[in-house]
N, C-alpha and C positions, 0 to 999 in steps of 0.2 A: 295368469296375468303376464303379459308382454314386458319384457325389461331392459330400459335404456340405457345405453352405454351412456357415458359422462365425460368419457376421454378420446378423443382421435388420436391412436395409438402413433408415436413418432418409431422409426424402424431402428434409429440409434438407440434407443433406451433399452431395446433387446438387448445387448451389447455390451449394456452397463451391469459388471460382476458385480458392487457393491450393494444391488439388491437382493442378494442371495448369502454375502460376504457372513462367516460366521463371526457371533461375538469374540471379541479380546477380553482374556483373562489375566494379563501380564497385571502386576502391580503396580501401582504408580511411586514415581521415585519421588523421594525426599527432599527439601530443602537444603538441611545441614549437612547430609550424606553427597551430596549430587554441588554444592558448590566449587570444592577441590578440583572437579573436572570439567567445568564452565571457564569458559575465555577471563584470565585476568587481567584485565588493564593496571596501568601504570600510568599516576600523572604528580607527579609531587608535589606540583604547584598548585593544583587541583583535588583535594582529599573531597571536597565538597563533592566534585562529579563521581567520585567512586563509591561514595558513599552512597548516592541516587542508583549506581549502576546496580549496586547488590540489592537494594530497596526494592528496585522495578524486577529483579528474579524471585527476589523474597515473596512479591506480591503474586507474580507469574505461579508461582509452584502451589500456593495457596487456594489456586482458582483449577488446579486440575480434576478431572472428575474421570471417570470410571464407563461404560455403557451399562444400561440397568435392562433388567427384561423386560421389566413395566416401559422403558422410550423404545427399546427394539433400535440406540445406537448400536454402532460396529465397530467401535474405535475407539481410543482413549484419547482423551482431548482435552481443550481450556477452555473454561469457561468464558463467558464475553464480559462478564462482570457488573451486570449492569441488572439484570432480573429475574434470573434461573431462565430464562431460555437460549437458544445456543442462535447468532446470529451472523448473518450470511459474511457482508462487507467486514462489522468488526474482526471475525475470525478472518480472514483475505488477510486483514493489516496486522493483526497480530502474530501471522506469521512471519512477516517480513523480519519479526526479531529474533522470534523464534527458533531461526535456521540456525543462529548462533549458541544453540544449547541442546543441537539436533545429538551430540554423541552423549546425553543422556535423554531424552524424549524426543518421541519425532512427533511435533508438535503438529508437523506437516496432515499428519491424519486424523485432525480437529476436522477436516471437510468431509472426510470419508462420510460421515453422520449425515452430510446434507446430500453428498448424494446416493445416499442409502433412502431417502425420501423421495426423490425423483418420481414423480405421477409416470403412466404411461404416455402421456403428451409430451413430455420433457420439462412441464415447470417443476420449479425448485421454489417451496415457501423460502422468503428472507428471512424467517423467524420462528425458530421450532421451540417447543415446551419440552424440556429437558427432562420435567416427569414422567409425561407421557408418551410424549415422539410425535404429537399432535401439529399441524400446521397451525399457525397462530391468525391465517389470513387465509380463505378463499379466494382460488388462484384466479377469479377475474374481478375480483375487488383491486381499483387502482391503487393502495398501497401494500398490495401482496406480495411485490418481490422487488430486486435490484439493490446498490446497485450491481451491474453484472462485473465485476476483476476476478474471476472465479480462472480466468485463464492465463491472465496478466498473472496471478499471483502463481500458478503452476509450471508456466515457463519460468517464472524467473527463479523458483528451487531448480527446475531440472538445468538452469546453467550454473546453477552452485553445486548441484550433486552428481550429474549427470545421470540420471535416475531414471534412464530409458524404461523400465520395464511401469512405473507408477505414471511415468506419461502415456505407455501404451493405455493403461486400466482406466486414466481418467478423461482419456480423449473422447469417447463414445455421449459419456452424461454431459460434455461441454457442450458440444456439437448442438447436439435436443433442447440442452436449455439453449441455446443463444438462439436456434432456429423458431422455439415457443415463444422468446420477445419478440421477434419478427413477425409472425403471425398474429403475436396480438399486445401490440404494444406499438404501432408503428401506424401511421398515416398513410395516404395514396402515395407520397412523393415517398415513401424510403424510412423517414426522420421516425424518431421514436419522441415518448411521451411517459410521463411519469407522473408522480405525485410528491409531497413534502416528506413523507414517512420513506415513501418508495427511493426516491432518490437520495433518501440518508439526510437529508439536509433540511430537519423540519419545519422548519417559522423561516424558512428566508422569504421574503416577499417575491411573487413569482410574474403575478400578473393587479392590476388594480378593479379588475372587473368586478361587481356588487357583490355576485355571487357564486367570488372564486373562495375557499378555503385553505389556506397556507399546508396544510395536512392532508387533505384527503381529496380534491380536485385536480385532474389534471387541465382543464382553464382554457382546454384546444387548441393548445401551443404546442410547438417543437420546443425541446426541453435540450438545452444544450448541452448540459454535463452526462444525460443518460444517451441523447446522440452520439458524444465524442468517447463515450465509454464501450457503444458497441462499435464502431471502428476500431479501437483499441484491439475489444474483445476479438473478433475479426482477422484482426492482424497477428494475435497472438492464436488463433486457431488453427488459422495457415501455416504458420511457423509451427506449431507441431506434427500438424498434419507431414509437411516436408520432412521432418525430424525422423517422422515413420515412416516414410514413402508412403503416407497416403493421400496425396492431395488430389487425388486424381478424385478421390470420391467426394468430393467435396466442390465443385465446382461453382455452386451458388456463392460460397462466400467470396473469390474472389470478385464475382459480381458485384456483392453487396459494397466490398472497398472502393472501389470504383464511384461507385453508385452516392456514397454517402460523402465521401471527401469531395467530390462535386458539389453537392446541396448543401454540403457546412460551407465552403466559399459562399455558395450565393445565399444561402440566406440566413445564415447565422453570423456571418462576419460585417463587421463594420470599419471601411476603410478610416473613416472619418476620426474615429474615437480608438482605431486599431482595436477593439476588442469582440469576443465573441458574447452573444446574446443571445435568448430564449426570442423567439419569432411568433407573434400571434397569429390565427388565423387569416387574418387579412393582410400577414406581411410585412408587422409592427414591430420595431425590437420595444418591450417596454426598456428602459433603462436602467436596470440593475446591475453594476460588475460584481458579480459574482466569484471566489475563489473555483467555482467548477469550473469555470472557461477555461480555464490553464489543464484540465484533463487533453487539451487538444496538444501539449507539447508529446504526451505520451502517444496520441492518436498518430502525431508523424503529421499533421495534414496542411502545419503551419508552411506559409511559404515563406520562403529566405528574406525573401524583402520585407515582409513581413514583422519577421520574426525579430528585430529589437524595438519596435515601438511598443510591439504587443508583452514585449520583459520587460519595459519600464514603466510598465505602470507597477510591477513589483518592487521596484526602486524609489518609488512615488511617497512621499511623507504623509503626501496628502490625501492616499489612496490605499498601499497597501502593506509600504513599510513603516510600520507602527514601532511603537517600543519594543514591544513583543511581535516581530511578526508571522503569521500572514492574518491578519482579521481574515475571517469567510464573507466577511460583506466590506465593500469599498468605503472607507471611510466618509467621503463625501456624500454618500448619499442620507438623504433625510431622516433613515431609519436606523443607521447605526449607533448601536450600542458601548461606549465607552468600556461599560463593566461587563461585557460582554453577550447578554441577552440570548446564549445558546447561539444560534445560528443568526442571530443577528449584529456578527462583531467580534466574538471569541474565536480563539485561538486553540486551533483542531492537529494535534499529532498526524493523524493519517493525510490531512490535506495538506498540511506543511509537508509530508515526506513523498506525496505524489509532485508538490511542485518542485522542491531537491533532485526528486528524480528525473524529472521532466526537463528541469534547467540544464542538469548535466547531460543529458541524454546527447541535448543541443548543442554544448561545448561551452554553456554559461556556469562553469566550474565556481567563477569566483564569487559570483551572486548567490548558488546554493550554499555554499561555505558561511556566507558572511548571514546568511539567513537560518544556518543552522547554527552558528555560534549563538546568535540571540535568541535563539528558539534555545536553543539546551540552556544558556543561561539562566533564562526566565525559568521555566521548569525546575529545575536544579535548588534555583534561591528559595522557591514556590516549598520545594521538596525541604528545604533544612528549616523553614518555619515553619511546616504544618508537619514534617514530617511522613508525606505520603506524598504520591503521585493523584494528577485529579483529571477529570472526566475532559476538560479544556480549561483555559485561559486566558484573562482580563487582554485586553491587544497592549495598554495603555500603563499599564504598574504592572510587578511579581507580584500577580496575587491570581486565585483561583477564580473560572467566571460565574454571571453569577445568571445562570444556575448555573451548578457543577457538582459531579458526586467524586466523594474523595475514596483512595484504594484502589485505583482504575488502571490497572495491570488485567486484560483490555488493552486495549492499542494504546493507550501513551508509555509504554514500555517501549516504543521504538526510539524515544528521544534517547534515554540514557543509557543504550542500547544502540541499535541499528544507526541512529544518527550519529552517535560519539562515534563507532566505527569508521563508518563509511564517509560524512562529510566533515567530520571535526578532526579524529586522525587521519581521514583521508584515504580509509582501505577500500580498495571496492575490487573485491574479487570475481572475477570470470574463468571460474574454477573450469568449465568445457574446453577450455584453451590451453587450462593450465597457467594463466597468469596473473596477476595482481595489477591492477593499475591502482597508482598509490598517488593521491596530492597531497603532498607531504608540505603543508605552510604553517604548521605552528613550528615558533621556536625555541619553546620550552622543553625539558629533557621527557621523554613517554615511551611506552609500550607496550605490548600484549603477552603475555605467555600465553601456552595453550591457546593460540588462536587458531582455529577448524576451517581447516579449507579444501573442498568439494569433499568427497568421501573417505578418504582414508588422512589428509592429511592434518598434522598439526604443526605450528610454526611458531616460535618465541623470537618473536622480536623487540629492537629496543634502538632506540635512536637517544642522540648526544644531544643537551643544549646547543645550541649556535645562537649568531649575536643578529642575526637577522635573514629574514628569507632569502636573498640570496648570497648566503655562506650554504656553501656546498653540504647536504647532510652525510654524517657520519652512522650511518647505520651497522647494526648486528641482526646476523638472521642465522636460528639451527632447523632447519626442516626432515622430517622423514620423510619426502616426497621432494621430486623435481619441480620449480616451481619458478618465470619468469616475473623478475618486478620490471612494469613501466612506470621510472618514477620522474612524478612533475614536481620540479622546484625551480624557487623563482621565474626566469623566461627558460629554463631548459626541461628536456627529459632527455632521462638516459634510461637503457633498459641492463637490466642485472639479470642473468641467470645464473641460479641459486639449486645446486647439487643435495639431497640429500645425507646427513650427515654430519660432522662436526661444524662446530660456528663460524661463517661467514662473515665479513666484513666488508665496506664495501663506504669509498668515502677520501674527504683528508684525511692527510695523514695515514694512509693506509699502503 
């Protein structure tokens, strides 16, 4: 009997070690044991948020799991929390908090498992069965994968760790996947295409045709949040590639940059309305604002003139600053859900922390801040009356959405977590440099002990009340490592470099 192959072998995936990678046997570490050495904030005025901060590891360490023989994982990892199987995007996001608990788990090799799955083609199921190792989706079933931040989310530890040798290991399986959505996931013009499930964002209204399905149709549209994410993807492939000197092998992608930030101007952008849109076959934006368009801050593709009409719709009362914000669907539209309706209106961790990042990316500092204050607020209040963290969030009251599953440590660990860090006290490390850029605008007394920064360092810091944003901060900083602060307060920055060694100060009065 004659026997047909099933896969057009991609020559990257030869490549990829983690198909061979032997099991991990290390044990997984504890809650109660493993707190002592997790970053401690400090907020006096705030007992509320520290309280959610321990909550969201409590719940993190709860969800760790082991590889088994029966799934053929390779790696110890977290679970996504949501249904015993291990999933692509929410693990991406749940690392982003992660990185901050790396000198007791390296949460980072939760992925190792997915690309230890990599078909000969280079697809990667979105969704493995944790029992078995099972793909949860045949790879040309339109909700079998994405979405793809599988590179976004690798670059951005290797600039917290500088973790050259894990970027050499995982650059081969990035390359194949992103090459297999191209091949088959893409239109004659470039643009990609998705589904409800595929693009992570299930019930948002996409297209109004009879016989589109919010889940499982891709509707013959250019899908604009799965477009602007393989640009991203793209840009971050590149950037590693260079990182290793190997861009040279890779020549298509810069192609593809090119290629695709052209077609998102023309046909996914709308001067008119400044925003970007899903494009039908014939050309059509339906009119949805959706919270995926704002993946184009991270894509880099926005152009400058552009770029504050298309932020003020996040500024918008009417649109997408909500009590709680970012709703995933634009208030004004017909289908938004007050009490959140899942993806029709709630309030999503991972997408509030791509437009945070996107904002700032851009130099809109104070619009991410002021949207992570009410993003961690709401969370936080959510957290001391229910006591848990929950799957998302009502846009409109502190209250969980509805639907919503509660314990979801899972990606909303980055609110009181990742977000309190980085936009609320303002750290955002670029550990590759060595330095800290810090916007430092609250004025209440705060700070961190045991704060991890790139690979060997830790840093206790601790900043003074002051009577308003621009009183000069009085900062304290002990590091074992060299380490540069660029600090923003009120209209200044000043840069501090900070010696390993006994306590620094730095400030009035100093």
């Amino acid at each position: 009997m004659e026997t047909f192959k099933c896969h057009t072998e991609n020559k990257w995936v030869r490549q990829n070690g983690f198909l061979t990678m032997p099991q991990e046997s290390a044990a997984l570490p504890v809650f109660a044991e493993s707190r002592p050495k997790l970053p401690q904030p400090r907020w006096g005025a705030r007992p509320d948020v520290i309280r959610a901060y321990w909550r969201a590891w409590e719940l993190g360490f709860s969800h760790l799991r082991a590889p088994a023989q029966e799934n053929g994982f390779v790696s110890n990892y977290i679970d996504t929390a949501f249904n015993d199987h291990l999933f692509m995007w929410d693990s991406c996001f749940i690392l982003f908090f992660g990185k901050y608990g790396q000198r007791v788990f390296t949460f980072q090799n939760t992925l190792d498992n997915l690309y230890a799955k990599q078909h000969p083609d280079g697809f990667i199921c979105r969704e493995v069965d944790e029992a078995t190792g099972g793909d949860c989706f045949e790879r040309y079933d339109p909700v079998s994968t994405g979405p793809n931040i599988l590179a976004w989310t690798e670059w951005e530890y290797y600039l917290n760790f500088d973790d050259r040798d894990r970027l050499s290991r995982v650059f081969p399986a990035l390359v194949a996947y992103h090459q297999w959505l191209r091949t088959y996931r893409t239109w004659k013009d470039g643009t990609y295409w998705s589904s409800g499930w595929g693009c992570g964002m299930d019930n948002q209204p996409r297209s109004d045709a009879p016989d589109f399905n919010e889940c499982f149709s891709h509707g013959h549209l250019t899908w604009a949040d799965t477009t602007l994410q393989q640009l991203l993807s793209a840009r971050r492939i590149v950037a590693i590639a260079k990182a290793l000197g190997r861009d040279a092998e890779i020549p298509d992608f810069a192609t593809e940059i090119d290629r695709l930030a052209k077609s998102i101007k023309a046909l996914l952008w709308d001067s008119k309305t400044a925003f970007y849109y899903d494009t039908d076959r014939d050309g059509v934006h339906p009119s949805v604002k959706s919270i995926g368009a704002y993946w184009a801050l991270l894509a880099e593709c926005v152009d400058p003139g552009d770029l504050p009409a298309f932020v003020a719709h996040l500024e918008n009362p009417g649109e997408f600053f909500t009590q709680h914000p970012v709703p995933t669907l634009s208030k004004d539209n017909p289908l938004y859900d007050r009490t959140g309706g899942y993806w029709l209106g709630s309030v999503w961790a991972p997408t509030n922390y791509m437009v945070m990042t996107g904002l700032a990316l851009h130099g809109c500092i104070d619009l991410a801040q002021k949207i992570a204050t009410r993003h961690l607020d709401a969370v936080v209040a959510v957290c001391e009356d229910t006591g848990t963290l929950w799957e998302n969030y009502a846009p409109e009251n502190n209250a969980p959405g509805n639907p919503s599953r509660g314990d979801f440590v899972g990606w909303t660990g980055l609110v009181p977590i990742a977000v309190l860090f980085e936009y609320v006290l303002g750290l955002q490390p670029k550990a590759h440099e060595r330095r800290i850029v810090w916007y430092c605008h609250l004025t209440d007394e705060f700070g961190v002990d045991k704060y991890p920064f790139g690979a060997d360092g830790i840093l206790d810091i601790a900043v003074k009340k002051r009577r308003s944003v621009e009183e000069r901060p009085q900062i304290s900083v002990t590091s074992n490592v060299a380490v540069t602060f660029e600090i923003h307060w009120g209209n200044a920055v000043d840069t501090w470099h900070v010696q390993p060694g006994s306590v620094q100060q730095w400030g009035t009065g100093v």
